[in-house]
N, C-alpha and C positions, 0 to 999 in steps of 0.2 A: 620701649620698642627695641629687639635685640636684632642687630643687623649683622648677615653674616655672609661671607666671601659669596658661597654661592646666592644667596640674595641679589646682590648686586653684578654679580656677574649675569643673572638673569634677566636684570632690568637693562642691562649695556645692552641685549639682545632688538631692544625697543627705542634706543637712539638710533636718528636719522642719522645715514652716511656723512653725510654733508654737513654733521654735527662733530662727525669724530676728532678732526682734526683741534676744534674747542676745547672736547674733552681731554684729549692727549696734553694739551698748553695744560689746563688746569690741575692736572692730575702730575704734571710734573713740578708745579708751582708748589704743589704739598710737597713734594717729596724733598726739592731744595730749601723749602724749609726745615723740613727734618735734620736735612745737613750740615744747615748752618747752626739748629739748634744742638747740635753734639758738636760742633768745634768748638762754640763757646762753651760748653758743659765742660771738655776735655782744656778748654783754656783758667777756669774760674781754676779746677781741680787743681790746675798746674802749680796754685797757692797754699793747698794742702799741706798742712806743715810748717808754713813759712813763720809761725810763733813758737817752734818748740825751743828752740834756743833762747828762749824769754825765759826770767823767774816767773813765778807764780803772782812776785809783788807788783815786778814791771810788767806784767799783763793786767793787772788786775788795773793801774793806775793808768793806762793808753785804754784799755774799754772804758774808763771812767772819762779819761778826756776826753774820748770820742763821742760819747752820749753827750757829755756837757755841750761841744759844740755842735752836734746834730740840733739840740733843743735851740742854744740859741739864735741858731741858724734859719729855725724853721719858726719860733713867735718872734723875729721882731717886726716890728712895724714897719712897711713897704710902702712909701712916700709917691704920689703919681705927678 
């Protein structure tokens, strides 16, 4: 199903008055997620880069220690 501005702008035609004010709350809850989802985007990016002063060896041995303890981080045995 391909939905398209005016689509939706036609069916807005068919909400009750006295629903608008719902819609407006919901419709602004996307949109501050939007928001927050591009600060964090613009925050992650902000590390771009941050291994170029690395050799090629000393990276290659910090992804290798980073896998080792991802893994053993994640099977060992969790006692209750």
């Amino acid at each position: 199903m391909v939905v398209t501005l005016n689509t939706i702008l036609e069916e807005l035609n068919d909400v009750p008055v006295d629903k608008l004010g719902e819609l407006h709350i919901f419709i602004n809850s996307l949109k501050i997620n939007t928001e927050k989802s591009e600060k964090k985007r613009k925050e992650i990016l902000s590390f771009a880069g941050a291994f170029n002063d690395m050799s090629q060896n000393d990276y290659d041995d910090f992804v290798k220690e980073t896998r080792k303890t991802r893994t053993e981080l994640f099977e060992r045995e969790i006692k209750l």
